[in-house]
C-alpha positions in Angstrom: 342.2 42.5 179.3 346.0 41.8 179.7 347.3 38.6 177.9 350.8 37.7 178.3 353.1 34.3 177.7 354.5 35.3 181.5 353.4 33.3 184.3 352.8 36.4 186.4 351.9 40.8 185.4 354.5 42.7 186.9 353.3 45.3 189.1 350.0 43.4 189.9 348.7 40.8 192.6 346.7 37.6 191.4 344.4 37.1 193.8 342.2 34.1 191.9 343.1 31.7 189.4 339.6 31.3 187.1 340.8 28.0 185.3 342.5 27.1 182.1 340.6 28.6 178.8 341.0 28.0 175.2 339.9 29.6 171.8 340.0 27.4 169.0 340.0 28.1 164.9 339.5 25.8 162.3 340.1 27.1 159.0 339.5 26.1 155.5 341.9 27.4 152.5 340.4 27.5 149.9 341.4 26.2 145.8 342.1 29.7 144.3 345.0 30.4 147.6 346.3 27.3 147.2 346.9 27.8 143.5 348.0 31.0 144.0 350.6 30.4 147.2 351.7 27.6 144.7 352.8 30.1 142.2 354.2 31.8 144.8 356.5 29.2 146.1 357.3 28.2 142.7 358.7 32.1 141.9 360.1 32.9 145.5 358.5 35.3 148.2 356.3 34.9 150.7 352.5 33.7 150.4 350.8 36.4 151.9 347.3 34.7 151.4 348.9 32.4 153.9 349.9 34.5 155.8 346.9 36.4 156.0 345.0 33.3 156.8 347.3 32.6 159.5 346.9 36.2 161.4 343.1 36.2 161.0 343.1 32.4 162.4 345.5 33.6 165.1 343.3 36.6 166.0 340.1 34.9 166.4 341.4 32.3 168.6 342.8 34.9 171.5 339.8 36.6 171.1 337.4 33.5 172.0 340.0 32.6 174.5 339.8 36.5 175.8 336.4 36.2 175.3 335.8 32.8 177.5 338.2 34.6 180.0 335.8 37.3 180.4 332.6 35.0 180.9 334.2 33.4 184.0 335.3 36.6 185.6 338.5 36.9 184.6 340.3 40.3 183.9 343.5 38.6 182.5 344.8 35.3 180.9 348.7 34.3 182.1 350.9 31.8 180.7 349.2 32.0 176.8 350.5 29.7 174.4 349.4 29.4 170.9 349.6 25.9 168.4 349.5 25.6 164.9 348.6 22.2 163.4 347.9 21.5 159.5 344.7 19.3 159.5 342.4 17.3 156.5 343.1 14.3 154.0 345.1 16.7 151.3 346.3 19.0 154.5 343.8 21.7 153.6 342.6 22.4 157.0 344.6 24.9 159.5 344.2 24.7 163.2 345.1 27.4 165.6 344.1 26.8 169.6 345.3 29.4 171.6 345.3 28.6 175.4 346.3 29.9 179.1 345.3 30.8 182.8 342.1 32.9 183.5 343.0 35.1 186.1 341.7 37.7 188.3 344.0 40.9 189.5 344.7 44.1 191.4 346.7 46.7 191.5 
């Protein structure tokens, strides 16, 4: 399936527009990554459990959008965007929705 942040694929004809589909992730992070990305921002560097967390979260929100695109006979998904939000009472909570354009193509 071809997902792109363009409004169009160049090279190939839309010929139905299937609706507007999302994937959303709600993730947890747990004590341990907190303590440990604390560490890390107290030393310098990066935080690669959070950064791990956020490419898995990522990932799994184009996929259920890929895969919603699929169910209603889609073979692409235009004008993708992707969100980020920080959820919870102590901020512990990451959001990722990832939403565009079912479409159907040809060559």
């Amino acid at each position: 399936m071809i997902v792109t942040t363009t409004p169009n694929i160049e090279g190939k004809k839309i010929v139905e527009y299937k609706g507007v589909v999302f994937g959303e992730v709600i993730a947890g992070i747990n004590f341990v990554k907190d303590f440990f990305a604390g560490i890390r921002n107290v030393v310098g560097g990066r935080s690669a459990t959070y950064e791990e967390e956020l490419t898995q979260a990522r990932q799994n929100a184009m996929q259920e959008m890929q895969d919603r695109a699929a169910y209603l006979g889609a073979n692409a998904v235009v004008s993708v965007d992707i969100d980020y939000e920080v959820l919870g009472s102590g901020n512990d909570m990451l959001m990722v929705t990832a939403s565009g354009t079912a479409v159907y193509y040809q060559d």
